[in-house]
C-alpha positions in Angstrom: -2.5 -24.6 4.3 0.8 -22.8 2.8 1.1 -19.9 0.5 2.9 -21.8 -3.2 4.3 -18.9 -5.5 2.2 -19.7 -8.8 3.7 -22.5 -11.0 2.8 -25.1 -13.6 2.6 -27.8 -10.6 -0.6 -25.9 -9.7 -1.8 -24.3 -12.3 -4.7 -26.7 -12.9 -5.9 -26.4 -9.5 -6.0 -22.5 -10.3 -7.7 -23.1 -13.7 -10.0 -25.4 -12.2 -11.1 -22.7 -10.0 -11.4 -20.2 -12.6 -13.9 -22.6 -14.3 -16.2 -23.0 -11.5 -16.8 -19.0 -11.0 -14.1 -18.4 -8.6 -12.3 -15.1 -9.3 -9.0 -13.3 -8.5 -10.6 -10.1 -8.7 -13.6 -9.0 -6.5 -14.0 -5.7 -8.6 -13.7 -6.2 -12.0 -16.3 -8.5 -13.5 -15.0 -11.4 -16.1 -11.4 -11.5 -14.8 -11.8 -15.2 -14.6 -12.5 -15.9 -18.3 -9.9 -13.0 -19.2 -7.5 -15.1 -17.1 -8.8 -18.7 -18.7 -8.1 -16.9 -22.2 -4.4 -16.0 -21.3 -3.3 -19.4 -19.9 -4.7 -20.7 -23.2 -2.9 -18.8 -24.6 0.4 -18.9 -23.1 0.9 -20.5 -19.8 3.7 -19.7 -18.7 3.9 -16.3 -19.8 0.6 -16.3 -17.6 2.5 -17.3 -14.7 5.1 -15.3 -15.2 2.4 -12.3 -15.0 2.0 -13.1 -11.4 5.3 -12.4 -10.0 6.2 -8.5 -11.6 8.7 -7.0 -8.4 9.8 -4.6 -11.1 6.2 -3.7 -12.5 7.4 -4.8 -16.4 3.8 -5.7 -16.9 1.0 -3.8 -18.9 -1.5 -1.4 -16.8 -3.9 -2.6 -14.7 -7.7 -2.5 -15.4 -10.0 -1.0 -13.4 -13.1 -1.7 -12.9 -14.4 1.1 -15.0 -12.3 0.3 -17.8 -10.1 3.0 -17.6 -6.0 2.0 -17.1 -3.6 2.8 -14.8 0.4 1.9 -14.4 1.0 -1.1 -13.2 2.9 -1.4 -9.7 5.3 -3.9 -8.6 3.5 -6.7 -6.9 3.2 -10.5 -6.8 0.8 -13.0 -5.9 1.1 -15.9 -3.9 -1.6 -19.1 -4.0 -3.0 -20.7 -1.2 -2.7 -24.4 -0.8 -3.6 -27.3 1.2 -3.5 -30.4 -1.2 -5.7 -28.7 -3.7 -5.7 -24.7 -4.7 -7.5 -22.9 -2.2 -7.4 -19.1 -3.2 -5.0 -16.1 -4.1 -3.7 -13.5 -2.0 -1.6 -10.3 -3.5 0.6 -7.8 -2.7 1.9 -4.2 -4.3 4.1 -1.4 -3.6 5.3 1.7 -4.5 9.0 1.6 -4.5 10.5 3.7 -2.2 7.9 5.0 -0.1 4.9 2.9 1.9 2.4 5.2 0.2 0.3 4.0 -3.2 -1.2 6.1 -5.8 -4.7 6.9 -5.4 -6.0 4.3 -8.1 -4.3 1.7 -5.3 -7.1 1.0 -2.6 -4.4 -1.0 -1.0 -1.1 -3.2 -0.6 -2.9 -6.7 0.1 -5.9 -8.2 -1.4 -7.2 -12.0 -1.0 -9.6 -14.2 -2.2 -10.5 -17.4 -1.2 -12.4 -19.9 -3.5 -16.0 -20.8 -2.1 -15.3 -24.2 -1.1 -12.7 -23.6 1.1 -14.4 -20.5 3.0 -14.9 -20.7 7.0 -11.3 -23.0 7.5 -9.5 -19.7 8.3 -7.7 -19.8 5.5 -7.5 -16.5 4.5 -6.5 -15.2 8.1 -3.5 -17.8 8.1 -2.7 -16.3 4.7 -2.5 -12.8 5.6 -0.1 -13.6 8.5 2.3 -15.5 6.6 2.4 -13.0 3.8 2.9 -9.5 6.1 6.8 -11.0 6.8 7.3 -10.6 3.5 5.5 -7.3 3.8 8.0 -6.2 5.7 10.8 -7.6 4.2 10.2 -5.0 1.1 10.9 -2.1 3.7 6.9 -1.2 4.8 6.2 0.2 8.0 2.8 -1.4 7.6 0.0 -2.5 5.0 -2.8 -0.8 4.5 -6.0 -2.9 3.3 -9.5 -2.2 2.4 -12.8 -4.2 2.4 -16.4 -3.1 1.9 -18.3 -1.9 4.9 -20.7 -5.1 4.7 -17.8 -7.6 4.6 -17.6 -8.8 7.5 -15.9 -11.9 7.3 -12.8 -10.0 5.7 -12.7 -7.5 8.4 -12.3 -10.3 11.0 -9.7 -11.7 8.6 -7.7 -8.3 8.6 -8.7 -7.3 12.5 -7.5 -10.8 13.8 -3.8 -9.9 12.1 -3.1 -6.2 14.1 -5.7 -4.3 11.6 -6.7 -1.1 12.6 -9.8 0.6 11.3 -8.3 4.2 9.9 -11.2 5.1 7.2 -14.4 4.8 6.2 -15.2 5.9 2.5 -17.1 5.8 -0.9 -15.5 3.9 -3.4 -15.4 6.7 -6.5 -16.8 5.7 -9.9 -13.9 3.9 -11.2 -14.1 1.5 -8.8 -17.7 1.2 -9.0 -18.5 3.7 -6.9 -21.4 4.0 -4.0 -20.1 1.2 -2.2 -18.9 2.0 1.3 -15.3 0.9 2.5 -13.4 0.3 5.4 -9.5 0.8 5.0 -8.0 -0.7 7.9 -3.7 -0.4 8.3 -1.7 -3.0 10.2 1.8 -2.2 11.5 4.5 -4.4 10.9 
């Protein structure tokens, strides 16, 4: 498995994905047919979407609807012959901090198919070079208390538990979290 940057080579592996109920986002619900819209729409501009460093993009839903700025942030796709899942990255520029509406700087999602291969753990260590590449001390990310396949995932790379919370209401609220930070 390798991490591709998103292109038109496999873009139909994505949309394929999309159309079998995968999603990108695990807290906004109908991301994946937003997503199918766009690339309908305008494919490339779609791909170009994926890869903002300088945050040129429009604000980000959250799961409550409201909007915040977007930060700058790419994603990378997983791939091992065929499109496996997504995995993200965002910063603030200039400091390792992110903005409250930010629950963290990497998020990852791995299609149903391909779950259990260890995917997303090989992921997650090839991405935090790059990590660290933008100048960040570490990464800070954040799973749900009852997920415990993703807390392997971020434990197994250097994760260390630092927080437990309640999502707040824009998020969904009432769900609790784990925010767990690995050093780089």
């Amino acid at each position: 498995m390798n991490l591709v940057w998103p292109s038109r080579e496999h873009l139909d592996g994505y949309v394929s994905a999309l159309e079998r109920g995968w999603s990108p986002d695990n807290e906004r619900e109908g991301v994946a047919q937003e997503q199918l819209q766009e690339i309908s729409r305008d494919p490339k501009g779609f791909l170009e979407s994926l890869v903002d460093r300088e945050a040129r993009g429009g604000p980000i839903k959250l799961p409550d609807g409201s909007e915040v700025p977007r930060l700058p942030g790419y994603h990378r796709w997983l791939w091992d012959g065929e499109f496996c899942g997504a995995i993200g990255f965002r910063w603030q520029t200039g400091t390792v901090e992110l903005p409250p509406t930010c629950l963290g700087h990497i998020g990852f999602a791995i299609v149903p198919w391909k779950r259990g291969k260890g995917y997303a753990t090989q992921a997650l260590r090839l991405l935090l070079p790059d990590v660290k590449a933008e100048g960040l001390e570490y990464a800070e990310l954040v799973t749900e208390a009852d997920n415990m396949a993703s807390q392997r995932v971020v434990e197994s790379n250097g994760g260390i538990l630092i927080e437990r919370f309640t999502k707040g209401p824009e998020y969904g609220g009432n769900l609790e979290c784990l925010k767990y930070r690995i050093r780089l």
